[in-house]
N, C-alpha and C positions, 0 to 999 in steps of 0.2 A: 297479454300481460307480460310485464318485466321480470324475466326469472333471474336470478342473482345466484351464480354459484359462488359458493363458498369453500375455498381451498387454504391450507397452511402455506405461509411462503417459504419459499423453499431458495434457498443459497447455496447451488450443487457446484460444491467445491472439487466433488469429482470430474467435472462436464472436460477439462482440459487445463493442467499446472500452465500449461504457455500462456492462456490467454489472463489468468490471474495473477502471473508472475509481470506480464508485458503492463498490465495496469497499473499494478502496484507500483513500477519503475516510474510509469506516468504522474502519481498522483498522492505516492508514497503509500505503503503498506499498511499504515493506521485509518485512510482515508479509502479502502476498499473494505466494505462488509458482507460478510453470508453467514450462512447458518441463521443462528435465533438473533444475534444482533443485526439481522438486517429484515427482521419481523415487522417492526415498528412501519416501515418505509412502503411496507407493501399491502397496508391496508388504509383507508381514508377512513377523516376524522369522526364521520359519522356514526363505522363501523356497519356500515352496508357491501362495503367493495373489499374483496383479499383476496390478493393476486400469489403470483409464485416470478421470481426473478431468480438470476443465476448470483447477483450479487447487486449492490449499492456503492456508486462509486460518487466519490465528491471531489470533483474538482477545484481545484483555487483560483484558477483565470482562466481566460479565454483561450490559450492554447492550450493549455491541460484540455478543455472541452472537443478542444480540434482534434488532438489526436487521440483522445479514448472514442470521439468516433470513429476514426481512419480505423482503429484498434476492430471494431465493432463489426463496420462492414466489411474488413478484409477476412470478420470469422462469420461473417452472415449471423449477427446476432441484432435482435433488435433492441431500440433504443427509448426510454419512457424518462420522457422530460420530467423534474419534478424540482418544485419550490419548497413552499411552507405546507403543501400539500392541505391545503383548505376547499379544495372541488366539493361542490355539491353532485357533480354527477359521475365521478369515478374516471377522471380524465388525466387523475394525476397519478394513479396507483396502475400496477401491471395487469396483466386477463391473468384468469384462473386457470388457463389453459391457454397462453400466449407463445408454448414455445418457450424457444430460447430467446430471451429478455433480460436486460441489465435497468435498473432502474438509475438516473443519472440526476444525481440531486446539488441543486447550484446555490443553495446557504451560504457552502464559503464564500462564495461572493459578492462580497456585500459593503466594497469599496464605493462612497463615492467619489467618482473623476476628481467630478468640476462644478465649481457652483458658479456662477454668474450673474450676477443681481440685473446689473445693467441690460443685459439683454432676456431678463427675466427665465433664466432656462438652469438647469440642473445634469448632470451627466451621473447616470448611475448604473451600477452593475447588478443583474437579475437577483440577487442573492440578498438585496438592501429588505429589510424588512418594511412594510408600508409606514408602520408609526414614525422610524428611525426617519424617511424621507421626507414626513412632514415635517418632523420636528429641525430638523438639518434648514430644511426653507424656512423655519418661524425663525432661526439663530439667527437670518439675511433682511429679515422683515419680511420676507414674503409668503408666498400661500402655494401649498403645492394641493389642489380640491379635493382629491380621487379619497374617498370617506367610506371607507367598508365596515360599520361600528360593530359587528359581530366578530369580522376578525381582523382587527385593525394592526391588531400586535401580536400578531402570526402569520398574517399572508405576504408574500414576497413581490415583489412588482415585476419581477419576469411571468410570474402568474399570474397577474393581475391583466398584463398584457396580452398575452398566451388568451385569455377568455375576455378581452373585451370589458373589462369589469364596468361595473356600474355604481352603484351607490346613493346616495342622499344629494348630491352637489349637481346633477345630471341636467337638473332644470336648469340651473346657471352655466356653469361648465363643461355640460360634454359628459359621454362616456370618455375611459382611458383611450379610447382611438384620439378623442379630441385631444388629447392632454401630451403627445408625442408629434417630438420633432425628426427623430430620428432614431436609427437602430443599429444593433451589433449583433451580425444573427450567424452563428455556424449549422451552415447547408447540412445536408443529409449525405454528401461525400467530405465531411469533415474541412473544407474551404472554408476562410472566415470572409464574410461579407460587411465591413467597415460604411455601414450609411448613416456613422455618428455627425452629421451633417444637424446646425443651430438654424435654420434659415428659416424665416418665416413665408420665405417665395423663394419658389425653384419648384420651374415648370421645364425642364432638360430631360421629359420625358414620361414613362411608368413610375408610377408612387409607392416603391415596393414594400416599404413599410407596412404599407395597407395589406399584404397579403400574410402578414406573420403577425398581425395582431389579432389577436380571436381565432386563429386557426389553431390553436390548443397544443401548440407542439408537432403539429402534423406534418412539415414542413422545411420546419428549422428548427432552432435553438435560441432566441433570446437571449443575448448575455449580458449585453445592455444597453443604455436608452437616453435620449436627451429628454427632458421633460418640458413641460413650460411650466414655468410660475404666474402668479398674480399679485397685486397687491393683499395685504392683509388688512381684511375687514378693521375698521375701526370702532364701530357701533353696527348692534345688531338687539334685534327684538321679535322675538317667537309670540305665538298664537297656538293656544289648543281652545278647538271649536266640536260642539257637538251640533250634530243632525242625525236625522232620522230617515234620509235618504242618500244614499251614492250620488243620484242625480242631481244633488243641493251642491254637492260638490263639485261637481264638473261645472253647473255654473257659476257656481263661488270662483274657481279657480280663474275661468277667465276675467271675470270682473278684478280679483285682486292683482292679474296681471297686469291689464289693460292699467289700474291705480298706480303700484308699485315699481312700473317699470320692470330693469331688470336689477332692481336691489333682492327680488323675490328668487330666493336661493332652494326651498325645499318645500314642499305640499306633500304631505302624508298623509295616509288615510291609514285608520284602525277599528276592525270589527270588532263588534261586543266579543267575540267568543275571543277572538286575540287579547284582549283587554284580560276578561276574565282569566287564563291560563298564567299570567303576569301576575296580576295580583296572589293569584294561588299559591305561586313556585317562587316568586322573586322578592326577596326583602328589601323593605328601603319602597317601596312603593305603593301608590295609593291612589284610591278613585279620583279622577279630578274635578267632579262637581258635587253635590248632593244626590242629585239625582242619576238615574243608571238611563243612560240612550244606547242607539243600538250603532253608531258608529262615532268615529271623532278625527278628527282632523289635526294634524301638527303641519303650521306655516312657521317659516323662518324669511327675515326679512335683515340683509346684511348690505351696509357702504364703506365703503374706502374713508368716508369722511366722519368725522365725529356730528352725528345729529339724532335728533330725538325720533329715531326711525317706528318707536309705540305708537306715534299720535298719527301716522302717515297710513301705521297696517291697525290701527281698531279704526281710523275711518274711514277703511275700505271694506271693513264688514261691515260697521254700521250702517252705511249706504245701500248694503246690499240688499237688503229689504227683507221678506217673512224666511222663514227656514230654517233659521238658526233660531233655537228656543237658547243657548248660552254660551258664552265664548268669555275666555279671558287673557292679556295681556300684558308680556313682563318685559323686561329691559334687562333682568335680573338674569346674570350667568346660574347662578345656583338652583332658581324656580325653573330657567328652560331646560337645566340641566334633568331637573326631577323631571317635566314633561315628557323628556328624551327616555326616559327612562322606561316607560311605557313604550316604547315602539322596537326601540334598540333589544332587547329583552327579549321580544314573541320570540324567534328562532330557536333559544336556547331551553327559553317555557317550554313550549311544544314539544325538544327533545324530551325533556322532564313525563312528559304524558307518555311516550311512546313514537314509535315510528308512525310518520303519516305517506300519505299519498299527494307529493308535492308538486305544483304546477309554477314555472316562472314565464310566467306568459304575459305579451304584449301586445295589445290593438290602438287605434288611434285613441288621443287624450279624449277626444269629444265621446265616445262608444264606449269608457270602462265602465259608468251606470249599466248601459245595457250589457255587458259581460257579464257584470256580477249579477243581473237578475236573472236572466237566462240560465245561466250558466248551474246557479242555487235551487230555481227552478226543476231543472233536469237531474240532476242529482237528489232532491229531495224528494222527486216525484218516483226518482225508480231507487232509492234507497232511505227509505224510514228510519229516522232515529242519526242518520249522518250527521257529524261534524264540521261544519266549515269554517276555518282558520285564512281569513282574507283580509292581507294587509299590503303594504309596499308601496311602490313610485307613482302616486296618483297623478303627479305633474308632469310626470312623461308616458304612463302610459301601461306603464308596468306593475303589475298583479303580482305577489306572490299568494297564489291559492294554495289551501292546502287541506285536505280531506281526512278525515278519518273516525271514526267511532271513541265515544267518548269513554264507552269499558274495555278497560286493557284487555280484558281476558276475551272477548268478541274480537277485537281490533287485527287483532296478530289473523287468524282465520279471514276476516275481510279483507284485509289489504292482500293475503295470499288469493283468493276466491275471486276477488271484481277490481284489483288494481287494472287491468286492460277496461273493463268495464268504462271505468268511474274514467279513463283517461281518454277512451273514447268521445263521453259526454262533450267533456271541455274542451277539447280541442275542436271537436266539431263547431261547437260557440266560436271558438278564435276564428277558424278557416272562415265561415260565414261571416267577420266581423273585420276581415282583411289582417290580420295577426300574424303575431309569430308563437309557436309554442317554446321559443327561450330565448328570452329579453337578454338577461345578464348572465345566467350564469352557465351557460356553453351547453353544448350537446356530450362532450365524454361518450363515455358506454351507455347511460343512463338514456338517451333518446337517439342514439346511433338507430336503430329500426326504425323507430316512429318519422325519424325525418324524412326518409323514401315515401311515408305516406302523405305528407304537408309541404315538401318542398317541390317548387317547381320542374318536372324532371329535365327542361333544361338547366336551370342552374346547377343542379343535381351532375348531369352529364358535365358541366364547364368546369364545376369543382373536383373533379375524378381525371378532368387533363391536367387540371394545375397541378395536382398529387402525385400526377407521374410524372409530370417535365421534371420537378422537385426532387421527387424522392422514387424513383421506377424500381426500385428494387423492395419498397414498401418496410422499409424499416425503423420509420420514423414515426414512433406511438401509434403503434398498429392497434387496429381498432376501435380507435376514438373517431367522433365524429360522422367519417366513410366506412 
């Protein structure tokens, strides 16, 4: 089981006047905090993770970042990257027992460069907030993808980076690995590393990029990033379909690919129980048929060109033959918007009910039927009266499952009692099903153990040399991840 200690953060102003005095010159005096106003900074948004830090520093650019690290490791202190601090699994907050730790938070930064229409790319500093970067590409005409609708207007794109994010756009576009052309990263000896490189081809070697995206801070620092652009959909037309099995889905999905091409932008799937906790907790929203089935589907079908994209995706269900008992389709921003509304929503419902037991696990697109039976299976067969909360990226692959008892006053006792239990089940299903037990949204503290159990122990081992060539002194968000 995951124990989760819980500590006050703590901003010991006593630890050393030199090393608070030498930051504050770095980054000015208002822009370093301890005590209670650096409370905030040292626990995550869920309210699951509370760390203890010596202080919270924010820098404004890129050499501010350079030398409050040089700052850091000449005092052997460690360093805990942090954005909009949006983690789901504790990757952005300190340990509760981490030592001496500064938490380094890069908000202020939130310049963008460079925009470039022409060669479709964007240059932005870690600290841009995800909405701000879209909205900056929609001023050019163009589309920057990366879609996190829970925390769209909170998370930072050095975070977003930092874990690999994922999102709704995944089918068409890529995780954020796809979406980067380059980086701006300060090493773990406070060096800046400039591979703000635009280039769609450059093979001159190692792709280093690839080794600071999704490694959570472990590493380096993120400061900032070329992006790519795309053109901006012109016409687009959503589909919410019910069924009554998973398995309708996964052949649905390929048939409306194989139709749609690649205009097919998003395939969502939602459980009755995820359905139901929306409707309970969220206003503004509403069943979408007469009738109640026990899952439902959101397709989105988006082109560059202005065309009647409704008559292309209903007669690609309609082809599809038995399964679907109803489905219907809109063209209408407002009506997909309402459909959105139902999916985008579970996350925040489910906070509403209480803490669950959450899985963001991913096997091949053809095998998510067989995850979610198996997997509901096992769980229901050694836990009576269970809760499953099972929605997320049915087009690539990715599950969010999520467990828990549907009375609070039980729930708090279970999750404490069989969270190793119930995490055992599922991951077993993944390991057997070729999986990952975290799609999108990174290892942190929150599966740092678990992953010695599911990951290969060579990669295991190859990841623990990269850690050291990088950062041998380990002070680069310790305990995340490794």
């Amino acid at each position: 089981m995951t124990v989760i200690r819980q500590v006050r953060c703590r901003a010991d102003s006593g630890y050393g006047a030199d090393f608070f005095n030498a930051a504050a010159a770095i980054v000015g005096s208002e822009a370093v905090l301890t005590g209670g106003a650096a409370g905030p900074y040292c626990a995550d948004k869920r309210g699951r993770y509370l760390g203890s830090a010596l202080a919270v520093v924010f820098p404004a650019d890129t050499q501010q970042v350079a030398e409050i690290v040089k700052l850091s490791v000449a005092n052997q202190i460690a360093i805990v990257p942090q954005g909009g601090n949006t983690s789901l699994c504790g990757a952005s907050v300190p340990l509760a027992e981490g030592g001496r730790q500064i938490v380094l938070n890069l908000s202020r930064m939130k310049r963008i460069r460079a925009i470039d229409p022409v060669n479709y790319t964007m240059t932005v500093e870690a600290g841009c907030i995800l909405a701000d970067v879209r909205q900056a590409a929609e001023q050019h005409n163009r589309l920057f993808p990366l879609e996190l609708t829970a925390t769209l207007h909170h998370c930072e794109i050095g975070g977003n980076l930092s874990t690999n994010a994922g999102g709704n756009g995944v089918l068409r576009y890529g995780n954020a690995r796809d979406l980067v052309l380059g980086l701006e990263v300060v090493l773990p000896d406070g060096r800046i590393w400039n591979g703000l490189r635009s280039l769609r081809k450059n093979n001159s070697g190692y792709d280093l990029k690839h080794l600071f995206i999704g490694a959570e801070g472990t590493l380096g620092i993120i400061t900032a990033a070329v992006l790519k652009l795309f053109p901006r959909p012109q016409s687009s037309a959503t589909a919410i379909v019910a069924i009554t099995d998973p398995e309708i889905a996964v052949r649905l999905l390929a048939h409306v690919r194989a139709f749609c091409g690649d205009t097919l932008s998003a395939f969502e799937i939602i459980s009755r129980s995820s359905l139901d906790i929306v409707l309970k907790h969220v206003t503004g929203t509403a069943e979408p048929f007469a009738q109640r089935y026990e899952y439902y589907l959101l397709i989105q079908s988006d082109d560059m060109q202005q065309r009647p994209l409704g008559d292309a995706l209903r007669g690609a269900i309609q082809s599809f033959g038995t399964g679907i008992p109803e489905f219907a389709v809109t063209a209408d921003a407002g009506a997909a918007e309402n459909w959105w509304k139902l999916r985008q929503n579970i996350s925040d419902a489910q906070k509403r009910e209480g803490i669950s037991i959450k899985h963001d696990i991913s096997v091949p697109v053809s095998r998510v039927a067989e995850f979610i039976a198996r997997a509901d299976t096992a769980l229901r067969d050694a836990f009576p009266g269970i809760r499953i909360v099972a929605f997320g990226h049915m087009g690539d692959g990715n599950i969010h499952y999520n467990a828990s008892m549907a009375d609070a006053a039980q729930n708090e006792i279970f999750i404490e009692q069989q969270e190793g239990a119930v995490n055992n089940l599922v991951y077993q299903v993944v390991r057997e099903l070729d999986g990952s037990i975290s799609a999108e949204h990174g290892v942190g503290q929150l599966k740092r153990e678990t992953l010695r159990d599911y990951k290969d122990p060579l990669e295991l081992e190859l990841m623990r040399s990269i850690k050291q060539v990088f950062d041998p002194q380990g002070l680069m968000n310790p305990g995340k991840v490794l």
